[in-house]
N, C-alpha and C positions, 0 to 999 in steps of 0.2 A: 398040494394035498394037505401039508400041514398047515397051511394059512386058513385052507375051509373048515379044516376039523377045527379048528381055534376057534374060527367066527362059528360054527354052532353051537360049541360049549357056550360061546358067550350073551351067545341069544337065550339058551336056555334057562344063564344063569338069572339073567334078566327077568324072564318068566319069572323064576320060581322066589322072587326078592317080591317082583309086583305082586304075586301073591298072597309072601308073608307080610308084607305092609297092609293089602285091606282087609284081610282076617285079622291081625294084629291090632291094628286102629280101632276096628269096631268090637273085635272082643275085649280090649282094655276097657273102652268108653262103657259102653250100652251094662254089659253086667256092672260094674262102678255105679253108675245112676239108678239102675237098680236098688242094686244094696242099698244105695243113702238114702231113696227113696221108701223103701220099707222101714231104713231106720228110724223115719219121722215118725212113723205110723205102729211099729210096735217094737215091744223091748226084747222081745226072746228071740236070741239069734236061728233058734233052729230049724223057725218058719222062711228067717232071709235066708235060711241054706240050702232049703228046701228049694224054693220059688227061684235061686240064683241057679242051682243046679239045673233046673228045668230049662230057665231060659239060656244057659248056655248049649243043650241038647238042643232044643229049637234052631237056635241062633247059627252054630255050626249047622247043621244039616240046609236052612235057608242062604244060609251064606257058600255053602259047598255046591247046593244044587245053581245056585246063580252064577258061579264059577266052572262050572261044567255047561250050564246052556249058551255063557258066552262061547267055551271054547268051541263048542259042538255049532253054534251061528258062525263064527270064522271057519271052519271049518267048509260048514257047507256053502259059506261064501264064494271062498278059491274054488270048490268043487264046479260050482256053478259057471262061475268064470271062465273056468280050465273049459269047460265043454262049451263056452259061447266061442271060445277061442279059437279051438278046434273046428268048429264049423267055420269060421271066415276066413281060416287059411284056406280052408277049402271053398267055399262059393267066392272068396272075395280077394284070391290070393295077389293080385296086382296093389289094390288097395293098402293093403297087408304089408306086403312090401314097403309103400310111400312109407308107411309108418316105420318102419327103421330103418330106411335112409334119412327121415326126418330127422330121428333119433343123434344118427351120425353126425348128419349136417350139424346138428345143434350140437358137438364137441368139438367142432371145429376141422374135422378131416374134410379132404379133397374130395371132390365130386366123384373121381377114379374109384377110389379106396371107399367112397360110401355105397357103389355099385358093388363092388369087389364083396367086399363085408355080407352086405343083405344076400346076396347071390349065396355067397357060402352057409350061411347061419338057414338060409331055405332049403338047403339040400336033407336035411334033418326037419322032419315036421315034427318030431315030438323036441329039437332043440328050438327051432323057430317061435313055438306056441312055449316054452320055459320063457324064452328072451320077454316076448311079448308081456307077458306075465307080469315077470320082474322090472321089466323098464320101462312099458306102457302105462300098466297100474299099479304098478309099484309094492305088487303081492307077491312073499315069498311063502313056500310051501310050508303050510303049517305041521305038526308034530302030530302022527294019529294020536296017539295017546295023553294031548294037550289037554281034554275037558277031562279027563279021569285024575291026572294030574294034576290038574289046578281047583278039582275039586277036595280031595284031598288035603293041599295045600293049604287052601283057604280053611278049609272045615276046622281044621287041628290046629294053626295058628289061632282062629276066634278060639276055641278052645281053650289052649294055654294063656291066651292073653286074660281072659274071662276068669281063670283060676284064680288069679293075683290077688285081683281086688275080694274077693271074696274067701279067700282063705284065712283071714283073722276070724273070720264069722264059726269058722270049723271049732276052733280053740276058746274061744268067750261067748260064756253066754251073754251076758250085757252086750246088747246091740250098741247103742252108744259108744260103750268102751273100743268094741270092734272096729266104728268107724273109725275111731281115731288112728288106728294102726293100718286102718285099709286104706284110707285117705294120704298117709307117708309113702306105703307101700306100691300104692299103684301113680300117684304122680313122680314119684322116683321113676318108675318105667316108664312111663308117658313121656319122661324125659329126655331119659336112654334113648327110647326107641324112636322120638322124634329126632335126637342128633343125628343119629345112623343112616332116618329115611329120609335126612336133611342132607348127609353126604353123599349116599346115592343118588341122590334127584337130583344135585349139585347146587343148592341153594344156602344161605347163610346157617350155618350150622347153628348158632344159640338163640339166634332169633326163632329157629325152625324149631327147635326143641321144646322152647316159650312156648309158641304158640300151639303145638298138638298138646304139650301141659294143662294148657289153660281150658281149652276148648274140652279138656276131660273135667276141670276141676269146672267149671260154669257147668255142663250136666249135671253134675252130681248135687251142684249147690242149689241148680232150681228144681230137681227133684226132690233133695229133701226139705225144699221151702214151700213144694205143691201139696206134701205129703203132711208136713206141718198145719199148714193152713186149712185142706180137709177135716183133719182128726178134729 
């Protein structure tokens, strides 16, 4: 009982990191390119705060509701599955069977114990159709409250990440001047936040950092060079 209640916490936790990493990523970037892009094009910050403000309410709400219709498509995934499931134990229950003695066989137990096994695990058709589930398709039961959750998640990370770069714009009016402080200010987190999503994901931590820095500072430089070139 303690070992399952641990693997759920840890699947959760799992969720709720993927989440703050792609609301994160894209509300660092997308408002940053923004800003430096309007900074080409005009000097009064209060129109970039205006316009940044906006698109970070867009941007969370697009990015939350994206995040809710993934979780809401897994959802009715499994659901879908669960009930194909259920019917083949039922029209197809011999079938049914071969497939986890298959299962068996392929862990290496005796021909005895892979009878023994399917026999027991069949006496339960709502355990028969879990097993099936989890070890035929390799689907575990999702969280009802995953798409409300991960929308959430998502929405208010873009959010916060979105504020960063844009908050020098609240205090200077000189857009220009502002980039410069927004430009420190938000690849300093790009930084950050790339190390972190670099040791969770388990990949070189300062290469990973580099390179989600970079890929913020190249938005920003080719929008205020799009922005430049226009005017």
């Amino acid at each position: 009982m303690h070992d399952h209640q641990h693997e759920e916490e840890h699947l959760e936790s799992s969720d709720f990191l993927r989440d703050v990493v792609i609301g994160m990523s894209d509300g660092l970037t997308v408002p940053f390119a923004l800003a430096a892009g309007l900074t080409g094009a005009v000097a009064n910050s209060s129109i970039i705060v205006i316009a940044g403000i906006a698109e970070i309410v867009a941007g969370s709400i697009a990015m939350g509701l994206g995040g809710y219709l993934a979780g809401k498509t897994e959802k009715d995934h499994y659901n879908s599955e669960l009930k194909r499931e259920y019917e083949e134990v039922e029209r197809i229950p011999e079938m049914e069977k071969k497939e986890v003695r298959d299962f068996f066989e392929n862990l290496g137990l005796s021909e005895e114990i892979q009878v023994k096994a399917t026999e027991e695990i069949a006496k339960d058709k709502k355990q028969w159709v879990d097993f099936m589930m989890k070890f035929e398709l390799g689907l575990d039961k999702p969280d009802p409250r995953r798409a409300t959750k991960s929308a959430l998640n998502i929405g208010l990370s873009y959010a916060v990440g979105g504020i960063i770069p844009l908050s020098p714009y609240f205090f200077i009016t000189d857009s220009r001047e502002a980039l410069k402080f927004s430009v420190v200010a938000t690849l300093i987190c790009l930084f950050v936040f790339g190390y972190f999503k670099s040791k969770v994901t388990g990949v070189p931590v300062l290469s990973g950092a580099l390179k989600v820095m970079l890929i913020g500072a190249l938005a920003a430089a080719a929008a205020f060079s799009v922005a430049l070139l226009f005017k």
